[in-house]
Structures are given as C-alpha cells and as structure tokens.
ZAMARGU-4260 file (C-alpha; in steps of 0.2 Angstrom, whole numbers, plus 5000, padded with zeros to 4 digits):
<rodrens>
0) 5000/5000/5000 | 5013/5012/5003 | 5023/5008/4988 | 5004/5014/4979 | 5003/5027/4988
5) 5023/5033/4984 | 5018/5030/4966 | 5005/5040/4966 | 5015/5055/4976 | 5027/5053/4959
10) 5013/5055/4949 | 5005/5070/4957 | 5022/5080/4955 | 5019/5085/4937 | 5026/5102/4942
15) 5044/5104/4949 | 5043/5107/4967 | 5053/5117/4979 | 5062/5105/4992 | 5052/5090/4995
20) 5033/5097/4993 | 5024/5093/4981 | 5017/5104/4969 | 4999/5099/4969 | 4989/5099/4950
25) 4971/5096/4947 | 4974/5077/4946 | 4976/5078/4965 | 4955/5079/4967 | 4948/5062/4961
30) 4964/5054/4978 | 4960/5067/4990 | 4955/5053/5002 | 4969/5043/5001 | 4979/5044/5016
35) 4984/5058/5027 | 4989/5077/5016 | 4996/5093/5024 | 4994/5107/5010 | 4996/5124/5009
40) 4986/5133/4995 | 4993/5150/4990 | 4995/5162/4977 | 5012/5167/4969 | 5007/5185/4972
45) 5001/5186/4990 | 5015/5193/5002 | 5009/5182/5016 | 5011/5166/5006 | 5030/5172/5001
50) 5030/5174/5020 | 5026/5157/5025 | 5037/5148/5010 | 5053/5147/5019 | 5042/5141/5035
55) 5033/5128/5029 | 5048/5119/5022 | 5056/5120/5039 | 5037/5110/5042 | 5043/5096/5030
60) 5059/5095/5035 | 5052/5092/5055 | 5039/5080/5048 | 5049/5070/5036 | 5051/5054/5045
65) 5032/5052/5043 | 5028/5040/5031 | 5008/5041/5032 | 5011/5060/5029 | 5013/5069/5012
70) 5016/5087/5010 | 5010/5098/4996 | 5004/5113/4990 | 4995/5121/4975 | 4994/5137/4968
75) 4977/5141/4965 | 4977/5153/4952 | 4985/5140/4939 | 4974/5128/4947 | 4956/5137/4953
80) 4947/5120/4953 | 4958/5113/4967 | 4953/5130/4977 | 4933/5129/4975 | 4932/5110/4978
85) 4940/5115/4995 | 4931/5133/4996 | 4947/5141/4997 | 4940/5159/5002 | 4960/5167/5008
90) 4979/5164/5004 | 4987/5157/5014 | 4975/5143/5020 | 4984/5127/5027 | 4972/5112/5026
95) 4975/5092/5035 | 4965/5078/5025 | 4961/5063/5035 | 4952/5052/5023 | 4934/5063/5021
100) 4939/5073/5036 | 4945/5090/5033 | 4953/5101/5046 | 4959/5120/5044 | 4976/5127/5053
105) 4970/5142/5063 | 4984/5146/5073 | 5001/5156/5073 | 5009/5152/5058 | 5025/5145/5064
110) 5034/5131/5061 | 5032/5123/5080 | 5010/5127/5077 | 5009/5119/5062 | 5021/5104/5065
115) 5009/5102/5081 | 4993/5104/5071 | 4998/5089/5058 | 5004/5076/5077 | 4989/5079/5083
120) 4978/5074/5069 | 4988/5060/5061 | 4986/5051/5077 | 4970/5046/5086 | 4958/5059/5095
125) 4963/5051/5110 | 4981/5041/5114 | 4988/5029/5127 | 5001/5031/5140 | 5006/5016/5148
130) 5021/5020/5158 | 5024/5034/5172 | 5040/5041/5162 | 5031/5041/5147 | 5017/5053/5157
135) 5031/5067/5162 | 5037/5066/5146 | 5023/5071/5140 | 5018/5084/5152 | 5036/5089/5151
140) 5034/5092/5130 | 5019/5101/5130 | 5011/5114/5136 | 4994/5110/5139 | 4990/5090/5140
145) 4973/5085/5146 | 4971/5066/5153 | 4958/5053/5157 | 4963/5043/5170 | 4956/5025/5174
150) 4951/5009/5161 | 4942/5019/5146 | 4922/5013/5149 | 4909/5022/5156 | 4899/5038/5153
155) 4913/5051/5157 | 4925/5042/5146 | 4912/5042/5131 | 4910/5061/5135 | 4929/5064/5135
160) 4931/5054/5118 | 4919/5065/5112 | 4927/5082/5116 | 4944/5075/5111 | 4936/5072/5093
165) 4932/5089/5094 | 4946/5099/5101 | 4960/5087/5090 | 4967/5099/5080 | 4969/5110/5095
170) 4974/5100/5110 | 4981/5084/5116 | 4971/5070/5124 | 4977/5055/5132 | 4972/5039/5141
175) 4981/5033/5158 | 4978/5022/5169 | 4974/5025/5187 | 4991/5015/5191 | 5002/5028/5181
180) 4992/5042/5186 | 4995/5040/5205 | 5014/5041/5202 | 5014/5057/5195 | 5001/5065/5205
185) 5001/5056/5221 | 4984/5054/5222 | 4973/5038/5220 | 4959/5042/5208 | 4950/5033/5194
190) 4938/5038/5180 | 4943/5056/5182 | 4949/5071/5169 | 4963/5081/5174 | 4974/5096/5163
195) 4993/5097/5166 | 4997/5114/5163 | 5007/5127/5175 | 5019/5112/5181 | 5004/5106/5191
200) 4987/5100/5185 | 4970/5104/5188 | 4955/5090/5193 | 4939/5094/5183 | 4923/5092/5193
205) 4906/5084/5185 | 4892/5093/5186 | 4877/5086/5196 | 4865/5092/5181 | 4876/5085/5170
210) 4865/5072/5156 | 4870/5055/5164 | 4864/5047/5146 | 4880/5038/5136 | 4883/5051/5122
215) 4882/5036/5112 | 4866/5031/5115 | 4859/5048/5108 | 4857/5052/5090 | 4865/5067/5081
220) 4849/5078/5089 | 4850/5074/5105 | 4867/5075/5106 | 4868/5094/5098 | 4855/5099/5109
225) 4858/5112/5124 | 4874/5114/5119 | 4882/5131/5112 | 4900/5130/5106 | 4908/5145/5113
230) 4912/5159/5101 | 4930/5156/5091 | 4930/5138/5097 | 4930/5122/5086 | 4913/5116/5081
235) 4906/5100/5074 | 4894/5092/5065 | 4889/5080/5083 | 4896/5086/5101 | 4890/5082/5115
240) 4874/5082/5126 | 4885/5084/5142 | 4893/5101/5138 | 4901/5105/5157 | 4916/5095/5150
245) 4917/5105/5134 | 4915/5121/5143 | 4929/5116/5155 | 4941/5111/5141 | 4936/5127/5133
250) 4942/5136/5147 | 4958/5127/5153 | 4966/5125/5134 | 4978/5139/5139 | 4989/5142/5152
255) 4987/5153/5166 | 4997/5168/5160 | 4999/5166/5138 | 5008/5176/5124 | 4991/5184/5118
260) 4993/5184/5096 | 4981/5186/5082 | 4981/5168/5078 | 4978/5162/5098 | 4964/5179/5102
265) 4950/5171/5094 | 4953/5157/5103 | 4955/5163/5119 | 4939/5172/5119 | 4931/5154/5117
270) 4935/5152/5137 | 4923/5162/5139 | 4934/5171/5154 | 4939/5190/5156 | 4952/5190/5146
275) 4968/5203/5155 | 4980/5207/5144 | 4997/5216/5146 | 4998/5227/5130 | 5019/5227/5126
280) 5028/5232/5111 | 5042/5221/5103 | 5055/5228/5093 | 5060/5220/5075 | 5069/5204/5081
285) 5053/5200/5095 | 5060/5203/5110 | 5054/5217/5125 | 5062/5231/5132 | 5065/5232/5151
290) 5052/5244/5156 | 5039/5232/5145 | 5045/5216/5152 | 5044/5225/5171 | 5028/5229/5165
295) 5024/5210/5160 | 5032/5204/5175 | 5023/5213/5186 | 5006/5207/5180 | 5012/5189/5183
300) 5016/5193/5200 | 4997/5199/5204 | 4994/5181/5195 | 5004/5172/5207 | 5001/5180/5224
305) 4983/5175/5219 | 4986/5157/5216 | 4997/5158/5232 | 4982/5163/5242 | 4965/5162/5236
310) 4965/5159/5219 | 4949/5169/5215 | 4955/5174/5197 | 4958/5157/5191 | 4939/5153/5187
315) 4934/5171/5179 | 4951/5176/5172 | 4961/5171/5158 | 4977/5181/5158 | 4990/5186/5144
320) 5003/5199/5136 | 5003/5204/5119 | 5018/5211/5110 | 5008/5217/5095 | 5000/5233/5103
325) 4991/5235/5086 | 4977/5219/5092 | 4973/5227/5109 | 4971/5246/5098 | 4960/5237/5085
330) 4949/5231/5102 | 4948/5248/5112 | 4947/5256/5094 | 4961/5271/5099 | 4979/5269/5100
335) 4983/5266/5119 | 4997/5271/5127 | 5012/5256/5133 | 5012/5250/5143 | 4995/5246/5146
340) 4982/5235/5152 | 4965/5231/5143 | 4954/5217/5151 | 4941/5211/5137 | 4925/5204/5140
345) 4924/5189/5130 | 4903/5184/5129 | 4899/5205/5128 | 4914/5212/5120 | 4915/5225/5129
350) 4933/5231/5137 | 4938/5238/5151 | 4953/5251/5154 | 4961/5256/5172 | 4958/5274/5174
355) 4978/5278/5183 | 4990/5281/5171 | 4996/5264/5165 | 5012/5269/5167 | 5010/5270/5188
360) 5002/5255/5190 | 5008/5244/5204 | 5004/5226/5208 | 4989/5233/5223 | 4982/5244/5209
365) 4982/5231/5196 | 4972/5219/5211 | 4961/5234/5214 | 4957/5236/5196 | 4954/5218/5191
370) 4941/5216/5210 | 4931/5230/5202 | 4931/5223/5184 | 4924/5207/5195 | 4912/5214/5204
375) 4906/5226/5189 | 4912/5243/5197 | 4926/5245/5182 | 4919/5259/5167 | 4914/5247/5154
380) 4917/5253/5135 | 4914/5245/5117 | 4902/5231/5114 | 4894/5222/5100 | 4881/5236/5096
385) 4877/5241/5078 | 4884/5259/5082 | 4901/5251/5089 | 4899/5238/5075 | 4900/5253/5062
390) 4915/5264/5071 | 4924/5248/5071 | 4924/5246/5055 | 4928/5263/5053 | 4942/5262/5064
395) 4948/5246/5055 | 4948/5254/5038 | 4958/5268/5045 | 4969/5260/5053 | 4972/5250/5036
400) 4974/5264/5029 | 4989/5271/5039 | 4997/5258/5041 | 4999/5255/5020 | 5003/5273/5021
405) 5018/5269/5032 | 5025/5254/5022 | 5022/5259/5005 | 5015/5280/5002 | 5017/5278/4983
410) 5008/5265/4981 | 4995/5270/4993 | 4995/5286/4982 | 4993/5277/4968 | 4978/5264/4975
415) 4968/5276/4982 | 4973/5293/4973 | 4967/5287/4955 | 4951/5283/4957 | 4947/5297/4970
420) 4955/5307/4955 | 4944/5299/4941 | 4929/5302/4956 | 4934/5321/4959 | 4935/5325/4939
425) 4918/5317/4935 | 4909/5325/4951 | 4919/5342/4944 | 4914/5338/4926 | 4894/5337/4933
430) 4895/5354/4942 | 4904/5363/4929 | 4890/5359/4916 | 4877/5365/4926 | 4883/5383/4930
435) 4890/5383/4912 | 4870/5381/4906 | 4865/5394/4918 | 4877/5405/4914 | 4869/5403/4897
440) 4854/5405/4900 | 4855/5420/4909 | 4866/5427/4894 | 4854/5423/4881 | 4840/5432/4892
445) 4850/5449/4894 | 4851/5450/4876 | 4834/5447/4873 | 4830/5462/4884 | 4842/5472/4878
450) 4835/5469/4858 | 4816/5473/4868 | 4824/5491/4874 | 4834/5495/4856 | 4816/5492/4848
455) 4807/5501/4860
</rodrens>
C-alpha cells in the first residue's frame, strides 16, 4: 500500500517542486481521500504566502520521517478548481486531509504550530500512555495535556472521547491508567479528567446536572441539543449532550498567563473568561524592552500571589501579554498608550481600561482594578452594538489605511489617489456643466432684453 501510495506522490508531481513538497495539480482531486495530506494553498502573488514559504519547508523537514504523511501545495490561480472544491476563500490557508475529514490550521503560523497541528491529527483523538515516564514526558513536551485517567468505559470516558474528537486539532488527549496516574500526581483516583498545565494539574469536577445518558446512545439531535459552542472555538457536525466537560476544556486549553497573538485571540475568547491582557511592544527581532518586560512581570506577580492565596482569578480570568499593541488598539478602537492593560470581555465584547495612568500601575492597583472589573464597578466601553459595530469598522479601515501609508505611500497614492482622482474630475465635470448652462441661460435672456429696449 505504501509503495501505491509513493507512486502516486510521483505522479502528482507534474510540476517541479521546491524542496520535497509537492506541487499539487488538478489530478490531485479524484485521491484526496487517500491517506493523510498537509497542504498549503497560496498564490504566487500574495506577500503572506511568500512569507510562510521558507516556513513551511522548515514543516517538512520536521515531519519528514512520517511516512503516512505527504506534504503539498497548490497554487490556485493556475489551478482554481483545486481552490473551489476546498472553498478556498484566503491565501494562505493550510488544510489536513484525514480520509473525508478536513481540518483548517488556525493558529500562529509558525513552524512549531503547524508541525503540532499535523501530530495531533495524524494520530488518534485520544492516545495511550502506559508508563509513568512516558506521562512526564509528555507533560514535560507540551504545554497544555489534558488526561483521562482510569480503564476507558463508562459515561465520562464516552463524553471525553467526544470532546477530544472535537478539540484534536487544537489539543492533546490522552488515556492513563489510574496506576500511572498515582505516580505522577500522588493521588489515588480513577475515571477522572485532569489538565497538566502550570507544572501542576488541575482536577475537573462533574456537574450534578450533567446528562447522565452515554453520548452514544443519543442520535445526532439529542446530542447537539443544549449545547452552544463557545464563540472562536471548534465546532462540529455532533458534540456532545453533556457540555460542562466542553466548557471546562474550553476554558483550561491555555495556560494561566499566555503570549496573547492574532492567531491564539480568537481562541482565547472561546473560554469564555475576562480576558487581562498586558499590552507590550516588541522591537523587530521580538523581544521586550525592560520597562515592557517590568511591566509583563509585574502582572504575573498579581497572577501568582493570587494562586498563592485564594485563587479567585483562576475561574473568571484568563490572563495574557501581547507584543503586537496593534490587536489590543483594533479592540479599544484608539491607540493606547504602553504599557498598558485592557481586560476584554469575551461573551459581551465590551473592554475595560484602568483609569491611573498605566504607566503608575503597581501590583495593589492592578488587584484593585481587576476586583472591580469582577464585581462590575470598572467603566465598561465598546460592545457588540450596531453603532460600535459601524465605528469599528471605521476604525479598521483607517487603521488599514495608515498603516499602508507607512509601508508603502506611493503605492497607497497610487491605489487610492486614482480613482478618488477619476471620482473628483467626474463630480467636477457634473457641476461645471450645470453653472455653464445657467450662465447661458441667463446670457441669452439679457440679450433678449436688451433687443426689447433697442426696439422700444
């Protein structure tokens, strides 16, 4: 089989590729379903596609020594076909074909993201660890790892293959067995769900209103029923009746204190939390000045003293810094100061700003700040109303705007300039008629009096 499938591979490449991807045609369509396919659709011209080029060859070369993997890519404007049967809508758009299954990269796009996004799926929704080394391995290698711990039967275990069918592209899952687990955690426990995250791990707790039907025993409409998939997390087609587990896994996927980015903020609104994050600038090569990284460190120090003592932010908060203060401008729609600190309400969409000068802020401050965003004290700006829904996208276009400016004024000039030109010299052309007639008009009529008076 995987001789056929090599043969194929060979065949495919009609075009010369770059490195060891293959350059994709329209032959590709009829085997889409054979096997496993991590492909990247571009277009020649698109700069974020030139961007990703040299990193997704750094993505082969890590995944190379899968041999149920091939890599490809296809350039959909000499192949449009390819694009439609896969509703391309936007270049660059990185897709994983597991047999009918099709699954979209939606995070950062970074050689460690998307190497991670094509482990997860190639394996099963849920894996096996037998052995306690094996277990801090794991936990040790990855940053979030959530774990079912006992023999896989029963209700909850149905429920947690479920979720992991869901959340695959975006998280780990694994199976352990109480034995294992109790050398790791030190605690004897069986048929429970836990997250290793923060180099400690966190026990989920059932709800008592929870469905106690086996997920499996319900049809498709039972099963979607009740249940909302958070905003800017994964859905599918059939989840689960039993959604307190989804909703806990929606809100643990990230650690405590996370590098906020375009690809993760989407995502990290699905937690449904208050979402506090640190808004930093990095310079070219990504890294912080000291007064931003005394301004990070500090709000990590509020985050610690609280899980130190009485961890009331844990539940209701999902914290973060950003380097890219351009993501937290684009949310308070004006261009904050930096440091800064923006905590954004992730069901509402409204935002919050402290009203010291960010630049004073001490740890106490912060604390006060955050108790009254809690308690619903805090000024509360933005939302999801049509009116902010317009000046958003005013604010979008502008911002767009300016920053084309910045990179490129002549071509900005150009793009905008011609056809406000060609706009300007028709709406000139219109107006210049009109008074052109009336002066005319008003001509002819004084000569006309003029003959009446001469004749008179």
């Amino acid at each position: 089989m995987k001789i056929v499938l090599f043969v194929i591979c060979v065949f495919l490449a009609v075009i010369p590729a770059t490195g060891k991807v293959l350059e994709l045609s329209e032959r590709f369509i009829p085997l889409r379903n054979e096997g496993m396919w991590l492909i990247k659709f571009y277009a020649p011209w698109c700069g974020h596609c030139k961007k990703l080029e040299p990193i997704f060859k750094l993505v082969d070369q890590s995944l190379a020594g899968e041999r149920d993997l091939r890599i490809g890519r296809v350039d959909c404007t000499r192949f449009p076909n390819v694009g439609r049967e896969f509703a391309i809508t936007g270049y660059p758009t990185i897709l994983f074909l597991k047999g009918e299954n099709v699954y979209q990269f939606e995070g950062d796009r970074t050689r460690d993201e998307i190497v991670a996004f094509a482990q997860r799926l190639m394996g099963p929704a849920v894996r096996a660890i037998s052995s306690a080394d094996e277990l801090i391995r794991t936990v040790n290698k990855r940053e979030i790892a959530f774990a079912f711990i006992g023999k896989p039967e029963g209700r909850l275990w149905s429920t947690f293959e479920h979720v992991a069918s869901v959340y695959q592209q975006h998280e780990f899952f694994f199976q352990v067995p109480a034995s294992v687990s109790e050398k790791v955690t030190k605690e004897r426990e069986t048929r429970v769900v836990r997250v290793f995250k923060d180099e400690r791990s966190v026990k989920y707790e059932e709800d008592p209103k929870d469905d106690t039907r086996d997920p499996r025993s319900l049809d498709g409409k039972e099963q979607t029923a009740g249940l909302s998939p958070p905003p800017g997390g994964p859905t599918a087609p059939s989840t689960i009746a039993n959604d307190s587990l989804y909703t806990w896994i929606a809100q643990e996927r990230f650690p405590l204190f996370v590098k906020v980015t375009r690809g993760k903020f989407h995502n990290l609104l699905s937690t449904k939390k208050l979402v506090v994050i640190a808004v930093l600038e990095e310079n070219k090569i990504g890294e912080l000045t000291p007064e931003m990284e005394e301004f990070r460190d500090m709000l990590h120090s509020v985050i610690q003293r609280d899980e130190a003592g009485e961890r009331k932010y844990r539940a209701r908060l999902q914290f973060g810094y950003t380097g890219t203060p351009e993501l937290a401008n684009s949310v308070a729609m004006e261009t904050l100061s930096l440091p800064n600190l923006i905590v954004v309400n992730s069901t509402t969409y409204q935002h919050h700003l402290p009203d010291d000068d960010p630049s004073q802020l001490t740890p106490d401050a912060i604390k006060i700040f955050l108790d009254d965003v809690l308690e619903g004290s805090a000024p509360v700006y933005g939302g999801s109303t049509y009116t902010m829904r317009l000046y958003r996208a005013y604010y979008e276009a502008k911002s767009s705007f300016i920053d084309m400016w910045r990179g490129n004024p002549a071509l900005t000039a150009v793009l905008f300039g011609l056809p406000m030109g060609f706009f300007s010299l028709i709406c000139y052309s219109i107006c210049c008629a009109d008074i052109m007639d009336a002066e005319e008009e008003e001509d002819d009529g004084d000569d006309l009096g003029d003959y009446h008076e001469k004749t008179e």
